[in-house]
N, C-alpha and C positions, 0 to 999 in steps of 0.2 A: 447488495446481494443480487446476482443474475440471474437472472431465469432463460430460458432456450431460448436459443435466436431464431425466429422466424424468417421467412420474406415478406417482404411490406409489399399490400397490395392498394393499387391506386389509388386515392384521395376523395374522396365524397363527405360533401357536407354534412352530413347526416353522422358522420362517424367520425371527424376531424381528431379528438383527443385521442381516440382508439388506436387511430393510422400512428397518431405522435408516440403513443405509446409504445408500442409497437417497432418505432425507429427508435428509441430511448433505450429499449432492451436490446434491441441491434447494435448499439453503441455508434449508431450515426445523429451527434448528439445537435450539430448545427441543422439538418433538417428537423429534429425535432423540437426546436427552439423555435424556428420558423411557424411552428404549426400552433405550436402556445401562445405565440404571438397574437397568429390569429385568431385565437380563440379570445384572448385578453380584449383585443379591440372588438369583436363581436359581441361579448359577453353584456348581458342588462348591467348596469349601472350600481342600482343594487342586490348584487348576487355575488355577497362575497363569498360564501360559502363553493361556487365554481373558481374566485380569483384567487383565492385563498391556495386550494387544492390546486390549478395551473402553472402558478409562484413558485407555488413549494414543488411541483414536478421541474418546472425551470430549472430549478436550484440543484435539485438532483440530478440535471444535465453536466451541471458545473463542478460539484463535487466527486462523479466518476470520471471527471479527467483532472482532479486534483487541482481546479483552479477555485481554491475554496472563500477565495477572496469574493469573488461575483457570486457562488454560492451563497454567502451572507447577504451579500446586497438580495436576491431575489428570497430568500426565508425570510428578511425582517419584512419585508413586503410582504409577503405572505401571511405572516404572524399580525400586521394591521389589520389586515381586511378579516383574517380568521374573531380577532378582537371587536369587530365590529356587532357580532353577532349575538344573541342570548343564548343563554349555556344549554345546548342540546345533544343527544347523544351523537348524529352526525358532526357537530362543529367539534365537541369534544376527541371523538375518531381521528378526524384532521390533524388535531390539535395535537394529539400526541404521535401522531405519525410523522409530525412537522419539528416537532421537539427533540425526536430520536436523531433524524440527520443534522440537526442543526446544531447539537449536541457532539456531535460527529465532529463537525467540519471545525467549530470553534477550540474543539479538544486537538485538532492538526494544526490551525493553527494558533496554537500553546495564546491561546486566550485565556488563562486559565482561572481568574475570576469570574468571569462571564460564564465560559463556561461549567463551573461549582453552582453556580447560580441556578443556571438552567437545570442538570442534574437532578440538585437536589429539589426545586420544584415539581420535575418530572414526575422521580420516585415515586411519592404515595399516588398519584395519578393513574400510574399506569399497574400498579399492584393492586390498586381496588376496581379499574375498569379497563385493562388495557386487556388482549386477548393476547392468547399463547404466542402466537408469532412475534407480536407487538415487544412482550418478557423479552424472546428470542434476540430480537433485535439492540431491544437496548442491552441486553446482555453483551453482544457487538460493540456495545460503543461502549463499555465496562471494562472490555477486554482489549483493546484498542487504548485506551487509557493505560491500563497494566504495563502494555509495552511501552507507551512513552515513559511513565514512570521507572521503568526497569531499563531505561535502555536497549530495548532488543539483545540482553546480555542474560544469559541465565535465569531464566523466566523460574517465577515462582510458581509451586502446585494451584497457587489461587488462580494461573492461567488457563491450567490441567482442566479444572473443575468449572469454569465458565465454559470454555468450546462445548465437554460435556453436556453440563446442563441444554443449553443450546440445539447439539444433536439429540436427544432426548426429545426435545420439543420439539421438533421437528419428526420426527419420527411418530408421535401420537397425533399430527397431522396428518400423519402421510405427505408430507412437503418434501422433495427432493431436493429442487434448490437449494434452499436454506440447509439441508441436513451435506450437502456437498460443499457447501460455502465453508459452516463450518468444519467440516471435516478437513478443509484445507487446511485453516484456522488451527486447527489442532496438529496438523502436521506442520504448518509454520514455527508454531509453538515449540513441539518437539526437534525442530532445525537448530532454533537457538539457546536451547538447553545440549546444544550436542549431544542430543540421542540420536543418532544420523539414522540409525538402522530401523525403529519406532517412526521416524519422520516418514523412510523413503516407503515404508510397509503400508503406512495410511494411505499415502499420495496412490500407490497402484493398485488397492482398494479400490479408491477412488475411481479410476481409469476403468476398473473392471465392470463398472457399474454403468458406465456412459457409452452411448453407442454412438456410432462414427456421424460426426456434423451436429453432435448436441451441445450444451454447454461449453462453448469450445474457452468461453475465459475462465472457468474455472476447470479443465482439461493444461490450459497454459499454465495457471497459478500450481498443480501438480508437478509438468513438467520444473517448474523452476525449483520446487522443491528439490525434486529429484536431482537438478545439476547440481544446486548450491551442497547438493550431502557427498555426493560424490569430489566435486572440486574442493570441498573441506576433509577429505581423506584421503585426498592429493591423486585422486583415479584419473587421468588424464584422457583415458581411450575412452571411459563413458560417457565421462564429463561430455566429451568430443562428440558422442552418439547423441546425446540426448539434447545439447546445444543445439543441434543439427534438427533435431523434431521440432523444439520449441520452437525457432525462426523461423521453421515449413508454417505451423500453424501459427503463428502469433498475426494480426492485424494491427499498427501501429498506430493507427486512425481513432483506434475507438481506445487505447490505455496505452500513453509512451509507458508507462511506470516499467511494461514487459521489456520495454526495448532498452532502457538504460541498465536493466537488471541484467540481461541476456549478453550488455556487449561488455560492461564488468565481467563475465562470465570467459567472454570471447579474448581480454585483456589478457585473464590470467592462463588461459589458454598456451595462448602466442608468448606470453612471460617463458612457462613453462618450454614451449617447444624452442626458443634461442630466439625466437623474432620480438625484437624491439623494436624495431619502429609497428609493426603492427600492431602490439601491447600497447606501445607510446598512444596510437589513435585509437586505440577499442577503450583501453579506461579513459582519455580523456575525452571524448564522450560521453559514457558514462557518466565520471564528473560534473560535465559543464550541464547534460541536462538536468542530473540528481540537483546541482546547485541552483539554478534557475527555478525548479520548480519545489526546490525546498525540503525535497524527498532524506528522510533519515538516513540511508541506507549508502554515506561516502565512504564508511571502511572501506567498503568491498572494493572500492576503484584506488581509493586512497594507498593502503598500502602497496598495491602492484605498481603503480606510479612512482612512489618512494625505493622501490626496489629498482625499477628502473633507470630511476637517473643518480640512484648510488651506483650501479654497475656501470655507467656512462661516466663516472665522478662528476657529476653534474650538480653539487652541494649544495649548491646556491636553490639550483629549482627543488631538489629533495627536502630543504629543510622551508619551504615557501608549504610544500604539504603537509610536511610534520607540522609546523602551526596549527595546519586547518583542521588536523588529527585531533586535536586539542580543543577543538570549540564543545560547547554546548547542544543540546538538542538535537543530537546523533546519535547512531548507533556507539555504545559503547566496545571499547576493548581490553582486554584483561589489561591490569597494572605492569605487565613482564614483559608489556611492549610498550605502554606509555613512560613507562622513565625512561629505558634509552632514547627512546623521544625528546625528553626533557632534556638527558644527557648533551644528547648531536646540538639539540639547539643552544643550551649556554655553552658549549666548546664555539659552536659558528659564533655565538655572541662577542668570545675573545680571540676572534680571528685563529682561534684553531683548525683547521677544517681537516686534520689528519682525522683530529680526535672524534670531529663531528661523523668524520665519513667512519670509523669502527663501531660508534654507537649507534649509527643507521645501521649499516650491517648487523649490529646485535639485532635491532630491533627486528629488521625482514627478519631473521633465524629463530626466533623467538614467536612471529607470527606464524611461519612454515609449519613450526613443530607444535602450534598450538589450534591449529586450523582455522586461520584467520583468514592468509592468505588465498 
């Protein structure tokens, strides 16, 4: 969850984690790695309750740019040295503030022993001693489970009712952050339930409440809302306005996730307006970073790529994507574009490729009229 981005102001020994932190919520996450660093070598020897707490900010350097792999490495380090300690209500604070992202990160990546593990450890922990935020947060990581579970496909009310709860809590704080995080959350929610119009009403809520230079990643995670409802009810000209804000503000430094999401966006764009080779390079981008960095979300480039090099008859590479349509641990999509999926691929299996290329075709018209594309 983000909080307002500051300016980082110069570096004094006296205040070293402050400064880090500080840059961590700026989303300049290798200077603030640099500065944990030095804090880790500075630190008394035994003091794990600071190494502990430095670890686990590490870790949350790693996790908000989705590289959750090094996220682990620097938690279980974190989780040692927290282990070190006799059970106090500070180590315990840590401890589950340390269990919520870690929690997080092992549910991304579909650890999912491990991660049941930790969970349900969690649970009575933080409902006999965890504080309101604390609920709010792992509520996040409940809900975030939900969608992997569900596919990003037709989210169930139990979605509804988590973001909920959440801004709720957030709101008997007085905490804005968290009460805008979720609020996004809830309109992402309503995105993939195709409530387009419920989606795009939250997101400019949202907006209305932020003043100009505040929250600006969750100002972007609205904007995207707002493209993906619009390009899913095939509005081309707003699509185009609002594409055009997001890219003004977005920073790619501190969350590619925006930029593969915005040029899938920009793919279908150029689909639409007759440019293909421009589509051809906005989803395959997309693509290749969503695939490199593991990101659910290859519908979105998948099929505009698929429509692309069916209208090129280019069968061979179209049905290399239908494959990829097909894997596990994606966004899902309705049945009424996955079988002609299947269809295209056993026709190309028997060197059909008429038959391949009409069931590709079904499938993009199928996707069009279902707002996939």
């Amino acid at each position: 969850m983000v909080n307002k981005i500051a300016d980082v102001e110069p570096v004094r020994e006296i205040n070293i984690e402050h400064v880090a932190d500080r840059y961590l919520f700026a989303g300049r996450f290798a200077e603030a790695r640099r500065m944990y660093n030095r804090l880790l070598f500075s630190a008394p020897v035994n003091d794990y309750l600071l190494k502990g707490r430095i670890l686990k900010k590490t870790g949350d350097s790693y996790n908000q740019q989705w590289r959750f792999n090094d996220a682990v490495s620097a938690y279980e380090k974190a989780e040692e040295a927290l282990m070190k300690l006799p059970e106090s209500e500070p180590m315990r604070n840590e401890w589950i503030e340390l269990q919520i992202d870690y929690c997080y990160v092992l549910m991304h990546l579909r650890k999912v022993t491990w991660y049941e593990e930790k969970k349900e450890r969690l649970k009575p922990v933080i409902e006999a001693h965890g504080s309101i935020l604390q609920k709010g947060r792992y509520a996040y990581v409940v809900f975030t489970d939900l969608l992997w579970k569900n596919g990003w496909y037709m989210l169930p009310d139990e979605t509804v009712i988590v973001c909920e709860r959440i801004i709720n809590l957030a709101q008997v704080e007085n905490n804005l952050p968290v009460k805008l995080t979720a609020q996004n959350m809830l309109a992402f929610t309503y995105l993939f339930r195709h409530e387009f119009i419920k989606a795009r009403e939250i997101s400019f809520e949202i907006l209305s409440h932020i003043r100009e230079g505040e929250y600006a990643e969750e100002v972007l995670r609205a904007y995207c809302t707002i493209c993906f409802c619009y390009r899913k009810e095939n509005d081309l000209e707003k699509t185009r306005k609002w594409v055009r804000k997001a890219y003004g503000l977005a920073d790619f430094n501190k969350n590619l996730t925006f930029r593969y999401l915005l040029d899938s966006i920009s793919g279908w764009i150029y689909l639409k307006a007759g440019d293909l080779q421009k589509a051809n390079y906005f989803a395959m981008t997309s693509y290749n970073g969503m695939s490199k960095h593991r990101y659910p979300f290859l519908a979105f480039s998948l099929i505009p790529l698929i429509a692309i090099h069916t209208k090129q008859n280019k069968i061979h590479k179209a049905i290399h994507f239908a494959f990829r349509m097909l894997v596990p641990n994606q966004q899902k999509v309705t049945d009424k574009i996955n079988e002609p999926l299947k269809a295209a691929i056993r026709c190309w299996g028997n060197n059909d490729l008429k038959g391949a290329r009409q069931f590709l075709e079904e499938a993009v018209k199928r996707a069009d009229e279902n707002g996939f594309l």
